[in-house]
VMD Tcl script that draws the C-alpha trace (Angstrom):
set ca {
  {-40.83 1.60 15.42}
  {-39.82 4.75 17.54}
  {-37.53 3.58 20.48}
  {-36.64 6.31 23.07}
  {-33.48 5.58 25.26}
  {-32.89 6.48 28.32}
  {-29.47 6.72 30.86}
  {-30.51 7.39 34.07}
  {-28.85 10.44 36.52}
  {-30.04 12.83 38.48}
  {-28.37 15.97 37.63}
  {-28.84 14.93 33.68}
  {-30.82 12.09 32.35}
  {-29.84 11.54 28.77}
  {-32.68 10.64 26.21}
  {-32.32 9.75 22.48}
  {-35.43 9.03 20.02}
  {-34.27 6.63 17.25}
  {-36.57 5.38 14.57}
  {-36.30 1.65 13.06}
  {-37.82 2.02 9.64}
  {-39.30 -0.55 7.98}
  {-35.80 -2.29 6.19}
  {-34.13 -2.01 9.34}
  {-32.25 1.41 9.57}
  {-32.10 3.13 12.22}
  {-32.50 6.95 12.40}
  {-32.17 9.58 14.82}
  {-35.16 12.27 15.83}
  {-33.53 13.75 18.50}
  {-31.56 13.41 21.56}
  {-30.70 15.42 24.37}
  {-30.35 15.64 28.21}
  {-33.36 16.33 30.80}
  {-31.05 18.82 33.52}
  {-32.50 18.97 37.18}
  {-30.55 22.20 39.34}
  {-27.91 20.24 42.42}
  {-29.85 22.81 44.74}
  {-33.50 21.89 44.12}
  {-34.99 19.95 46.52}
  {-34.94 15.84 45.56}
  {-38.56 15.69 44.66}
  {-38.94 18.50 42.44}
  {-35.60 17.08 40.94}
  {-37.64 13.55 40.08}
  {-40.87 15.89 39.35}
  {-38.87 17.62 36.58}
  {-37.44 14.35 35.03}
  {-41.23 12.87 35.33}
  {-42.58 15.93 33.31}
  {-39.96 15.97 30.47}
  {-40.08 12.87 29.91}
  {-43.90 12.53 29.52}
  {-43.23 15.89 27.08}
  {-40.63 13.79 25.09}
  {-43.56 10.76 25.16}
  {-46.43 13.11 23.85}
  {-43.93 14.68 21.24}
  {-42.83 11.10 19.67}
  {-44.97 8.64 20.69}
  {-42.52 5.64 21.17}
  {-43.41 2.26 21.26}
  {-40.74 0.82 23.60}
  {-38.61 2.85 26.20}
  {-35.19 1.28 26.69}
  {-33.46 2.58 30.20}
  {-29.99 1.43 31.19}
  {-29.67 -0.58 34.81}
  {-27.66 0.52 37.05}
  {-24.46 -0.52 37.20}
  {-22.41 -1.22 40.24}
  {-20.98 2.01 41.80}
  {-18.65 3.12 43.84}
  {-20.15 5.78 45.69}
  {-23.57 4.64 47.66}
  {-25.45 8.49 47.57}
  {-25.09 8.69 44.10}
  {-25.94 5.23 43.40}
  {-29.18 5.65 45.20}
  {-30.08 8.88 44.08}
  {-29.51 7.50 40.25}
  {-31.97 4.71 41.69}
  {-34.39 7.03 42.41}
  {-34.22 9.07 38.70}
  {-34.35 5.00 37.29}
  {-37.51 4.75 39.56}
  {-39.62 7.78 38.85}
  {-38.16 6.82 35.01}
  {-39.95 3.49 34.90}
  {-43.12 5.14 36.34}
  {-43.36 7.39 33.98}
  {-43.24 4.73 30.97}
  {-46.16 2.28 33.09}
  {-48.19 5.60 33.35}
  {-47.79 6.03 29.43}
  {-48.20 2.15 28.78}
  {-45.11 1.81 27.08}
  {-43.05 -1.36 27.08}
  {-39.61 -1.05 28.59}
  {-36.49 -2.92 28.15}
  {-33.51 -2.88 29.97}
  {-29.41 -3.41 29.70}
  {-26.36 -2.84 31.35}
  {-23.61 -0.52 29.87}
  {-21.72 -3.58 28.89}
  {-24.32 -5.09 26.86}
  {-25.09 -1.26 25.51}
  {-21.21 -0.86 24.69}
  {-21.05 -4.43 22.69}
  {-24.17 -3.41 20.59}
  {-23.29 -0.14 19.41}
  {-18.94 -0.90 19.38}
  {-18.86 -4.76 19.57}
  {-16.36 -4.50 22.53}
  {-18.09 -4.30 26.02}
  {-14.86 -2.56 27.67}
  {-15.78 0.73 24.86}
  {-14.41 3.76 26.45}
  {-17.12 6.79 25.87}
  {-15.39 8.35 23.06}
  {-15.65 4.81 20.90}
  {-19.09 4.90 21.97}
  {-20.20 8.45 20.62}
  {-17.89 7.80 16.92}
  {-20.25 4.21 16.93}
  {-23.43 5.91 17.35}
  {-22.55 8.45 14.82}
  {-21.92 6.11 12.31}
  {-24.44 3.83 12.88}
  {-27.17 6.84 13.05}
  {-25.34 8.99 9.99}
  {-24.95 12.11 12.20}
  {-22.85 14.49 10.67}
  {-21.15 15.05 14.14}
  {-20.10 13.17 17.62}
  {-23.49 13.00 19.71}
  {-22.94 15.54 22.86}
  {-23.32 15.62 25.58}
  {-22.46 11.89 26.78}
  {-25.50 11.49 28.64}
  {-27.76 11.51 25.50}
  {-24.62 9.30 22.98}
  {-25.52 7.00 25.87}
  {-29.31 7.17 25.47}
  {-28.95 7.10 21.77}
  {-26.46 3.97 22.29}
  {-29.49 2.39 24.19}
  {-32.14 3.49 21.97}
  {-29.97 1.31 19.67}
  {-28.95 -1.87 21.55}
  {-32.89 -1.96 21.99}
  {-33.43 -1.87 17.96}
  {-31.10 -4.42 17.50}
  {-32.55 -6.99 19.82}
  {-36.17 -6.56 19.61}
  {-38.06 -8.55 16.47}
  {-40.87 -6.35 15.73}
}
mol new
graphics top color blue
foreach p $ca { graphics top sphere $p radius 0.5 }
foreach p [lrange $ca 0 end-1] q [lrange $ca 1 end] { graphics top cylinder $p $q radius 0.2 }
display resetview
């Protein structure tokens, strides 16, 4: 099963593609971070996340898209704006007919480092070792969506 992982943001939405084979290892196809420019207008910001995503859809085909909810945040503009990237990021996995899942950071940070309070550094090692990389994911925004990707593999059944 391909699983593609997503953490939400505006100025960089982090994606990872992980592959569950069939005796239960996980693999990594790629990861990276979708970057939208701080002076382009909101909806070509959200246009540009839409477009690469459906581009990283085409390219691997995934059969569930895991996204990370929102967590509670300090600062109000950002948490909306991050709302809207989740938004247009839902859309774009209904348009494609793909099944999403959701979880919060804690329940992403227990999966991948079986302590929910993981600081991002534990995080990336985790995902490293659990997807045999032969360095630290970078940037955080895609350890993140690979550390998704692989809370989702360990929780769904088929």
């Amino acid at each position: 099963m391909i699983i593609l992982g997503i953490d939400p943001g505006l100025a960089d939405t982090g994606y990872g593609i992980i592959k569950k084979d069939e005796r239960g290892r996980l693999i990594c196809k790629e990861y990276g971070v979708v970057k939208t420019g701080a002076r382009e207008e909101l909806g070509k910001r959200l246009e540009t996340i839409n477009k690469k995503l459906n581009e990283i859809i085409k390219k691997h085909k995934p059969k569930l898209i895991a996204v990370e909810q929102l967590f509670f945040c300090k600062n109000v503009k950002t948490a909306l704006l991050v709302g809207q990237a989740r938004g247009v990021i839902l859309l774009t996995a209904r348009q494609n007919k793909i099944p999403t899942v959701e979880f919060t950071p804690l329940q992403v940070k227990q999966a991948v480092s079986s302590y929910g309070q993981a600081e991002k550094q534990q995080v990336q090692k985790m995902v490293k070792l659990l997807l045999n990389l032969k360095e630290l994911p970078e940037p955080d925004d895609a350890a993140d969506a690979l550390a998704i990707a692989i809370c989702a593999a360990n929780t769904q059944t088929s």
